[in-house]
C-alpha positions in Angstrom: 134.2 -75.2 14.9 134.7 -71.1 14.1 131.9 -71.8 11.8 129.7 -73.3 13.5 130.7 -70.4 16.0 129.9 -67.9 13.4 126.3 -70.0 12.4 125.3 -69.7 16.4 126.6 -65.8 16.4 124.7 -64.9 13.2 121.2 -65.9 15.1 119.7 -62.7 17.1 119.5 -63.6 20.8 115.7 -61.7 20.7 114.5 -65.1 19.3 115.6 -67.0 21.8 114.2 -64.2 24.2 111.1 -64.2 22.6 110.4 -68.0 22.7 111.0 -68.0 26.6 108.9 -65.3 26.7 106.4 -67.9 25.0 107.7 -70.9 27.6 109.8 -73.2 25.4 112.2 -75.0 27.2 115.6 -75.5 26.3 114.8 -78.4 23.8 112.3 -76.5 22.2 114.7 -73.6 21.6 117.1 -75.6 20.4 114.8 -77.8 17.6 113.0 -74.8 16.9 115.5 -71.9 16.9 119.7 -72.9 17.0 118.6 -75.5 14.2 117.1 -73.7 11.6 119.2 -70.6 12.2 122.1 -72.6 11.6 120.9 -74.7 8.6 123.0 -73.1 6.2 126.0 -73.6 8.3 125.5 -77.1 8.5 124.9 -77.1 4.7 127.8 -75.5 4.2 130.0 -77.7 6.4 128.3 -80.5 4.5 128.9 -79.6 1.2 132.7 -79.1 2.6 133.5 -82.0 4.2 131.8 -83.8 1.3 134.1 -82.3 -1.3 137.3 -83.0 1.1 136.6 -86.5 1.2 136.2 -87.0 -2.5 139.5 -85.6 -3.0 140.9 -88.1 -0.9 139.7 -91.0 -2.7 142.7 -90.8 -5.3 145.4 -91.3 -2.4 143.2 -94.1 -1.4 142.5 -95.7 -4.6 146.1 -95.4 -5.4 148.1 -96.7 -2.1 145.4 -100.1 -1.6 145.6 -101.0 -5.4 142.4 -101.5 -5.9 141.3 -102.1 -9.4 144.5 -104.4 -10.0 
């Protein structure tokens, strides 16, 4: 969650100023604005969680016997 804190914090409030400015409601802001400013947070958190799980599989593989 502090990164996805840190994803929303990183995106300049003037864009989110300027699309009001322009009348886009709240949906629009947020499919047009919080998501793209925060793609490489959620690629991050991807890639992440992704790479945790893998290195679970082990524990997994070994505690089920699977294989035997």
């Amino acid at each position: 969650m502090v990164v996805f804190l840190a994803g929303l914090q990183a995106i300049p409030p003037s864009r989110y100023e300027a699309a009001e400015l322009d009348g886009a409601n709240g949906w629009q802001q947020f499919w047009h604005i919080t998501l793209p400013g925060l793609r490489p947070t959620l690629i991050f958190a991807t890639i992440t969680t992704a790479i945790f799980t893998l290195r679970s599989f082990e524990q997994v593989y070994v505690v089920t016997g699977v294989g035997r």
